[in-house]
C-alpha positions in Angstrom: -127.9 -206.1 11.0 -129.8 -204.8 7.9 -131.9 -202.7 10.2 -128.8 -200.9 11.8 -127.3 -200.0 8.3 -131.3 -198.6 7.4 -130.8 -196.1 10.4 -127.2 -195.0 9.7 -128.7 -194.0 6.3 -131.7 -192.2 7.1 -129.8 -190.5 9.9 -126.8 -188.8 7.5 -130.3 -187.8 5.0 -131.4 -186.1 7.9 -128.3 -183.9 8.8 -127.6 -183.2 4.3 -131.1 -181.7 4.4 -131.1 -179.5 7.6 -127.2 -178.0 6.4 -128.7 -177.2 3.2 -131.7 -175.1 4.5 -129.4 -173.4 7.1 -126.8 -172.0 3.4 -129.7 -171.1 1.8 -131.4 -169.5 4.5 -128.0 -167.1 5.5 -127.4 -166.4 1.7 -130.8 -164.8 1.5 -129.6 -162.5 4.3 -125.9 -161.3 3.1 -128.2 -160.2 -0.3 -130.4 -158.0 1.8 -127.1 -156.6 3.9 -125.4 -155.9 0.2 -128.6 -153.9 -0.9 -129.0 -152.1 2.2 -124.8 -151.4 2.1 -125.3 -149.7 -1.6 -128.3 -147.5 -0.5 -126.2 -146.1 1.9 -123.2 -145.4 0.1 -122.5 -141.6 0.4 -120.6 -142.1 -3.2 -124.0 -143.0 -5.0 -125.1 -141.3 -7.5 -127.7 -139.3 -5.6 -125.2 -137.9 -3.4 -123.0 -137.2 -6.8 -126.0 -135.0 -8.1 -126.0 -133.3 -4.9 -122.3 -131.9 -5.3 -122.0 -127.9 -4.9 -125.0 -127.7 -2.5 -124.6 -127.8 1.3 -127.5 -127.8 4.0 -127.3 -124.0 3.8 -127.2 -123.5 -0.3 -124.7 -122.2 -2.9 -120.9 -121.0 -1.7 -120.9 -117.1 -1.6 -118.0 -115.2 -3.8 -115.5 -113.7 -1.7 -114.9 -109.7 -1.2 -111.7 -108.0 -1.4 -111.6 -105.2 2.1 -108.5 -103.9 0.8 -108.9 -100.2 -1.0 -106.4 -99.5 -3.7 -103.9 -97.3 -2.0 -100.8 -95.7 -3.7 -97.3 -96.6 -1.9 -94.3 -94.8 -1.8 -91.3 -96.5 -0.8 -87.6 -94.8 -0.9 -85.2 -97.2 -3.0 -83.8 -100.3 -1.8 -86.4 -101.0 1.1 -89.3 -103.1 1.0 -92.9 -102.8 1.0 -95.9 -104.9 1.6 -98.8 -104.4 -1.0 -101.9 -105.6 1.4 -105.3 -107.7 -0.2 -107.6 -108.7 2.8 -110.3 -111.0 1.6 -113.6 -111.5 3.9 -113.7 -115.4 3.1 -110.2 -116.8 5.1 -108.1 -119.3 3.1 -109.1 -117.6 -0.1 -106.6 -118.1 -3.0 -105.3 -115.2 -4.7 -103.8 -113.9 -7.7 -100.9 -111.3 -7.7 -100.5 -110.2 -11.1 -98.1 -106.9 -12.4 -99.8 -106.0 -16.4 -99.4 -109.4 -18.2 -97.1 -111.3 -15.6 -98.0 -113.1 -13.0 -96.6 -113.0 -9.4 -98.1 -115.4 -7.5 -101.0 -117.4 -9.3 -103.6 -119.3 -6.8 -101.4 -119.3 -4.4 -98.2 -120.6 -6.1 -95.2 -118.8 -6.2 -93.9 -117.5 -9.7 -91.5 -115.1 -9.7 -88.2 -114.6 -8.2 -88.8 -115.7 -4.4 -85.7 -113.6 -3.3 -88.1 -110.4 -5.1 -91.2 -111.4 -4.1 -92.5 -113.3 -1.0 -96.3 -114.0 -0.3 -97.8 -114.2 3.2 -101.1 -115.3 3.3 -103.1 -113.0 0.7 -100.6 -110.3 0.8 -97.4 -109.2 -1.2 -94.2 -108.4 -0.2 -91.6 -106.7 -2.5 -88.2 -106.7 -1.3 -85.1 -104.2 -2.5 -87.4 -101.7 -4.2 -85.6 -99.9 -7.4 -86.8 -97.9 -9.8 -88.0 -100.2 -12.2 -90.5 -101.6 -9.7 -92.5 -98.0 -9.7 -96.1 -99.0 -11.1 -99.2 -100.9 -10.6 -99.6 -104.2 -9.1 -103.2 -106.1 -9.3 -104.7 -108.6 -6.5 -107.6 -110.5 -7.8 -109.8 -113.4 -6.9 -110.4 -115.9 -9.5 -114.2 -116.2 -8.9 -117.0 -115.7 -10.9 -117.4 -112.9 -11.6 -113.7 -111.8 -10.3 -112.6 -109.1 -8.2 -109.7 -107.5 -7.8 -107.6 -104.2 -7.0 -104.9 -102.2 -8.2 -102.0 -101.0 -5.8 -99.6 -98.5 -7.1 -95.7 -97.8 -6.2 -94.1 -95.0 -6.3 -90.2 -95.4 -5.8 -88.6 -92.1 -3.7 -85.0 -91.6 -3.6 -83.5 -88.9 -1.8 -82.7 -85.6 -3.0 -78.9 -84.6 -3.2 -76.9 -82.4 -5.1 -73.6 -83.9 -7.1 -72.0 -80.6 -8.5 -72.3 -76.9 -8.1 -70.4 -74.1 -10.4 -70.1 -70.5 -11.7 -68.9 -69.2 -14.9 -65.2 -68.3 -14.6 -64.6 -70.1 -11.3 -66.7 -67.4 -9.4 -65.2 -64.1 -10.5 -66.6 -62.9 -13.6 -65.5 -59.6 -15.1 -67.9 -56.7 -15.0 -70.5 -56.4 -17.5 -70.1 -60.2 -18.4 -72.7 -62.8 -17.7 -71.8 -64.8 -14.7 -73.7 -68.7 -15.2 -74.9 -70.4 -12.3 -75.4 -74.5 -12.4 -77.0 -76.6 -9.7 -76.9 -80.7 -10.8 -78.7 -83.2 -8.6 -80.2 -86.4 -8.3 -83.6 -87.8 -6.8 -86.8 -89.7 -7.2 -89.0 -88.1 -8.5 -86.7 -85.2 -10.0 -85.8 -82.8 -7.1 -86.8 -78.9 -7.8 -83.8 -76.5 -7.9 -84.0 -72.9 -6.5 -81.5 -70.7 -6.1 -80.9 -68.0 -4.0 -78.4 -64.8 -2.3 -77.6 -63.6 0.8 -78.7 -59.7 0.6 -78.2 -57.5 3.8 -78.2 -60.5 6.1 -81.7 -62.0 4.4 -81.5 -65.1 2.3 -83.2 -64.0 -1.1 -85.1 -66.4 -3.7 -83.4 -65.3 -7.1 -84.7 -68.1 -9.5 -85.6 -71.6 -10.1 -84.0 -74.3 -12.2 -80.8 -76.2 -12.6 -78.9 -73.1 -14.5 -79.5 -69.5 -13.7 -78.1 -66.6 -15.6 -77.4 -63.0 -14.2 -76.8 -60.4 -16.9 -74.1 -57.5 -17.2 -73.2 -58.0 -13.6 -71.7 -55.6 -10.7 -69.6 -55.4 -8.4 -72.9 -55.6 -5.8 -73.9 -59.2 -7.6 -70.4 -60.5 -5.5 -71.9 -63.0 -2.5 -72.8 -66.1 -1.2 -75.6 -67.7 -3.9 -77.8 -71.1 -2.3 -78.6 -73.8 -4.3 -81.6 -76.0 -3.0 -82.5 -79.2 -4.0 -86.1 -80.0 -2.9 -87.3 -83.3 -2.6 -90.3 -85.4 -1.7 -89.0 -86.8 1.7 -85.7 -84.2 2.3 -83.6 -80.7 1.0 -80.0 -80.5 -0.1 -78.1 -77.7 -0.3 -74.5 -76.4 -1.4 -72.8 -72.6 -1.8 -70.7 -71.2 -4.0 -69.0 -68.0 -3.5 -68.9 -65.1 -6.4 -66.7 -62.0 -6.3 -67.0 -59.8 -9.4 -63.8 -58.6 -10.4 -63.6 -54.8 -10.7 -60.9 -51.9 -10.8 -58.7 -51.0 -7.8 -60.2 -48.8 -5.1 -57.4 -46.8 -3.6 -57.5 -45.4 0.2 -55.5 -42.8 1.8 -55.3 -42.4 5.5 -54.9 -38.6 5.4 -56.4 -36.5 2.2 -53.8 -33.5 3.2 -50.8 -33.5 5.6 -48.8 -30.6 6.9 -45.6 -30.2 7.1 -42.5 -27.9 7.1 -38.7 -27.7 5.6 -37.1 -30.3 6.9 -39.9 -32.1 8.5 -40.5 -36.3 7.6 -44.1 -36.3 6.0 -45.6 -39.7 5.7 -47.9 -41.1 3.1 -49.9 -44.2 3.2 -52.6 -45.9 0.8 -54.2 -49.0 0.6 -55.4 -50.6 -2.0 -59.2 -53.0 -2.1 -59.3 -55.4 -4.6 -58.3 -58.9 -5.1 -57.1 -58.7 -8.5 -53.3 -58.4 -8.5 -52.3 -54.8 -8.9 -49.1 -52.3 -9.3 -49.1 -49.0 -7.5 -47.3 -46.1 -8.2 -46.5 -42.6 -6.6 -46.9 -39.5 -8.4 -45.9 -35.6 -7.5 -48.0 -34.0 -10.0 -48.2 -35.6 -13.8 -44.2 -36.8 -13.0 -44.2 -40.3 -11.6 -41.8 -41.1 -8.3 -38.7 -43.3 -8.6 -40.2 -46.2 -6.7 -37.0 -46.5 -4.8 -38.3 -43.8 -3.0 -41.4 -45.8 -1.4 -42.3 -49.2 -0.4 -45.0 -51.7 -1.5 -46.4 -55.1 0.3 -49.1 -56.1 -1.9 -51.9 -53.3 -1.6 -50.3 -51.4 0.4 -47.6 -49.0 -0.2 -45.8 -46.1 1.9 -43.4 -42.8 0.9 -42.6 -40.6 3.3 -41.5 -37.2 2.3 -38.7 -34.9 3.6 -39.3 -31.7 2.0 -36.2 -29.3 1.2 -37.6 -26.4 -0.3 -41.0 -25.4 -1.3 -41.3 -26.8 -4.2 -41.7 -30.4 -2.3 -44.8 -29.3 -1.6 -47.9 -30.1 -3.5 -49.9 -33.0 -5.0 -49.1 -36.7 -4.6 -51.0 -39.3 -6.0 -51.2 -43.1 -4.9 -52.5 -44.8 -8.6 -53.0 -48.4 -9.2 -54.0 -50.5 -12.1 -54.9 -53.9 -12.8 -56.3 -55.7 -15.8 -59.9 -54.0 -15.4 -58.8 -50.3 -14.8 -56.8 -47.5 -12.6 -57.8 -45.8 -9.7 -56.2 -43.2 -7.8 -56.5 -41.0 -4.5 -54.4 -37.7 -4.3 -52.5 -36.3 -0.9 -52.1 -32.6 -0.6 -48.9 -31.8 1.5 -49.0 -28.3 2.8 -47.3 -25.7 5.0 -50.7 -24.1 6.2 -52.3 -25.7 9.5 -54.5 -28.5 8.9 -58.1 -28.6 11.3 -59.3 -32.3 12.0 -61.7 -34.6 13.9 -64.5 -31.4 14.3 -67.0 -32.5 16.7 -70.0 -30.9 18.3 -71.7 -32.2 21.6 -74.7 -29.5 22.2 -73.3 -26.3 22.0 -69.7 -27.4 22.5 -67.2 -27.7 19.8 -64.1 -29.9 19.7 -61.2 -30.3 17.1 -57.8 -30.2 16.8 -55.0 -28.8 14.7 -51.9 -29.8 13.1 -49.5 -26.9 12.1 -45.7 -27.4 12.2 -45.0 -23.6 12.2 -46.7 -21.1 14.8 -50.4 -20.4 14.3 -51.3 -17.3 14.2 -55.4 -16.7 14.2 -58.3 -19.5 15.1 -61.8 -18.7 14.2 -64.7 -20.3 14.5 -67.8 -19.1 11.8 -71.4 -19.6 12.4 -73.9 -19.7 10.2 -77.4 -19.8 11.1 -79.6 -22.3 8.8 -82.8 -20.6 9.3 -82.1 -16.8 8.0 -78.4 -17.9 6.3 -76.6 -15.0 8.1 -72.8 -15.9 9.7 -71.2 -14.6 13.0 -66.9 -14.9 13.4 -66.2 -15.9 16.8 -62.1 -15.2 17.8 -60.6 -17.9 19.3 -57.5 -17.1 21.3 -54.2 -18.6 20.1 -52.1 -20.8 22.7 -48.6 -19.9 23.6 -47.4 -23.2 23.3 -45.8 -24.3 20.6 -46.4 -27.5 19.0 -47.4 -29.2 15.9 -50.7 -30.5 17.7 -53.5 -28.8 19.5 -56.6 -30.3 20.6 -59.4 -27.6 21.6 -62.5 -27.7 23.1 -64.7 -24.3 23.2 -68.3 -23.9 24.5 -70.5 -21.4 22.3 -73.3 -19.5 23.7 -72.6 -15.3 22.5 -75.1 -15.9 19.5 -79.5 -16.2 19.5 -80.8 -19.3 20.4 -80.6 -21.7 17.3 -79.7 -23.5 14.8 -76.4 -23.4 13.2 -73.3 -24.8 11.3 -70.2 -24.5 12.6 -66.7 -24.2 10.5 -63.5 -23.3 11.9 -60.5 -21.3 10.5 -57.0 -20.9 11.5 -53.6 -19.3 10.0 -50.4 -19.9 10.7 -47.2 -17.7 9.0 -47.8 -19.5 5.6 -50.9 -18.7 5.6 -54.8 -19.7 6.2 -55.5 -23.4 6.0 -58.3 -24.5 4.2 -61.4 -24.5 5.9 -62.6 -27.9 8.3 -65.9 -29.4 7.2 -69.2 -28.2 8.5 -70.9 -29.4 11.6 -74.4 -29.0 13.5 -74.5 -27.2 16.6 -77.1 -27.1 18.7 -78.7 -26.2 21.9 -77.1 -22.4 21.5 -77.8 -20.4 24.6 -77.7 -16.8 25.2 -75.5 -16.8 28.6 -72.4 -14.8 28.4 -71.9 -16.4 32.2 -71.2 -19.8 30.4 -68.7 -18.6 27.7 -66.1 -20.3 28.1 -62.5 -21.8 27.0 -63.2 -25.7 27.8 -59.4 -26.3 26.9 -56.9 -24.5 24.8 -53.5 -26.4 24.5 -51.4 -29.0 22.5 -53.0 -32.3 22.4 -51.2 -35.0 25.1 -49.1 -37.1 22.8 -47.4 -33.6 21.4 -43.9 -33.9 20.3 -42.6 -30.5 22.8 -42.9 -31.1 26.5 -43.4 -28.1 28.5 -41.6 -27.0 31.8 -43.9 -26.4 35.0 -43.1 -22.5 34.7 -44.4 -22.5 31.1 -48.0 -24.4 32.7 -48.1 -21.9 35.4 -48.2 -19.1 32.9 -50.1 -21.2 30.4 -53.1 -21.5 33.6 -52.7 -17.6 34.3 -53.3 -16.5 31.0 -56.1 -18.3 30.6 -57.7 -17.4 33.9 -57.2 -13.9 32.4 -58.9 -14.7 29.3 -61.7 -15.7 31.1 -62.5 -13.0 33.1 -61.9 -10.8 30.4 -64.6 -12.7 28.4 
């Protein structure tokens, strides 16, 4: 019995000391793990020293691409103000003077102004005040950075235009010319006038003055406003004011006793005027003739001799008179003288019979004169249209006058014309036409034609 409880005992010795070596034993190896766990530690202070080095060296600093460029942007659009870097993911600093935009990447100013994307700036709604410089730069050492520059453009357009005294200054005065416009930058103002169908440059600048001016300064004057991205332009329209200029339709009229002369005259100017008749230096009882604004009319029925003479249409406004004269006469009265070559045409008015036609020629080499006879129709009328071809003279040169008398007298002498081409061929003298023009007041029977045509076959081949 004693021997069994000696071998329970020795037998639980036996299993205390082999549990003891085995703890001992696998303590010794979780101390060797921990040291080899620490050495390998990437957080150890060796690695901490190595901090800022890679396998390859240091970081390099970045580069900005981007040149500094100068961007001009009409108001109210946007731009975008470019910084490429070479390094990607590079942080940035947008900065305009002292203020900062964007710093490192966060957003400072007004988001609904400015807006990055990526390394870039966009500006939205440019105005005016946003014109300047605006600086990208890389917080590195040493730094870098550029310097972009907006310029804000606004259209050019012009708000007013005006001239002194609404556009009809009086003459001699100065007449003032203004131009107002608006623009960014400022536009440039030039002004200039149509002249004979050409569109002249007269000056530059928002007022332009024309001294003591004429009635030729009157037009159409251009104002130009010039700007960076477009023109504007506006007219104005000048008319210089000046005295009347009276017209007369007929500088002398015949006439007889008894017979309804009728005057006309017109008056050019825009000013308001007053017209007036005169016979001589008495004036005429303006019940006696008509006006409708410049123009006025008298007609004449003359009763004795004395109703014959000088009438004058005169009218006056606030800058002056001006007056054209009428002569009504009793002698004949030569018109509408014409040359074609050697061939003469005119015509005659004469309310009383004429009595001679002659045609004077005066050569312009040697200054001497030949009278050539023309014959006098039968008919009688108070018109007469003629046509005569001259060749009895040398070849030449010559002017050309014609005469012609009626039984008050010789009329006065029809204005000079050229003739030319003068040939020495009796064979082509000849009476074109002798007769009363077609829209004469007398109509002739066909017995006075028939001895109208004989006579002048007579005259012919006694030429």
């Amino acid at each position: 019995m004693e021997l069994r409880r000696l071998s329970l005992c020795l037998a639980f010795l036996l299993v205390a000391v082999i549990s003891h070596s085995s703890e001992a034993r696998h303590s010794l190896e979780r101390r060797e793990a921990d040291v080899d766990f620490f050495q390998d530690d990437p957080g150890s202070d060796n690695e901490q020293n190595d901090e800022g080095e890679d396998e390859d060296g240091p970081i390099p600093n970045a580069t900005i691409l981007t040149k500094p460029e100068v961007y001009k942007v009409p108001i109210g659009k946007g731009v975008r103000l470019e910084c490429r870097i070479d390094i990607p993911d590079t942080m940035v600093t947008w900065m305009r003077g002292d203020i900062g935009l964007v710093v490192l990447g966060t957003q400072l100013a007004d988001p609904n102004k400015y807006q990055k994307n990526g390394t870039d700036l966009i500006i939205h709604n440019v105005v005016q005040a946003d014109a300047g410089g605006y600086q990208c730069k890389v917080e590195q050492t040493p730094p870098v950075q550029i310097e972009h520059q907006i310029v804000v453009e606004q259209a050019a357009q012009i708000t007013s235009i005006s001239a002194s005294d609404d556009g009809k200054p009086a003459p001699g005065s100065d007449l003032t010319l203004s131009c107002s416009a608006t623009g960014i930058p400022a536009p440039k103002i030039i002004w200039s006038k149509l002249v004979n169908g050409q569109n002249a440059k007269i000056g530059e600048g928002a007022v332009h003055t024309i001294k003591n001016v004429k009635a030729e300064d009157s037009g159409t004057y251009y104002c130009y406003a010039m700007g960076t991205t477009n023109a504007d332009t506006k007219t104005i329209e000048v008319s210089v004011r000046r005295k009347p200029n009276v017209h007369v339709h007929r500088s002398v009229i015949n006439s007889a006793i008894g017979v309804e002369a009728f005057m006309r005259c017109n008056v050019h100017e825009q000013e308001p005027v007053s017209i007036r008749w005169f016979k001589g230096d008495q004036e005429i009882d303006p019940s006696r003739y008509t006006t409708q604004g410049t123009e006025s009319n008298f007609t004449v029925v003359p009763q004795s001799d004395a109703d014959f003479g000088t009438y004058t249409c005169r009218a006056e406004c606030v800058f002056g008179t001006h007056h054209r004269s009428i002569e009504l006469v009793e002698t004949p009265v030569v018109e509408r003288l014409e040359s074609d070559g050697s061939k003469l045409s005119w015509s005659v008015h004469s309310h009383l019979p004429l009595r001679s036609i002659e045609i004077q020629l005066i050569d312009t080499v040697n200054g001497t004169s030949k009278n050539i006879e023309v014959p006098v129709p039968d008919q009688k009328t108070h018109e007469y249209d003629f046509t005569y071809v001259v060749n009895s003279v040398q070849p030449g040169l010559y002017d050309a006058v014609v005469k012609v008398e009626n039984s008050k007298g010789m009329g006065e002498n029809s204005l000079p014309v050229e003739l030319k081409d003068v040939e020495q061929d009796p064979a082509r003298i000849q009476v074109a036409r002798l007769g009363p023009s077609p829209g004469a007041a007398h109509a002739h029977s066909p017995t006075t034609a028939l001895i109208s045509t004989v006579l002048m076959y007579l005259l012919v081949r006694m030429l």
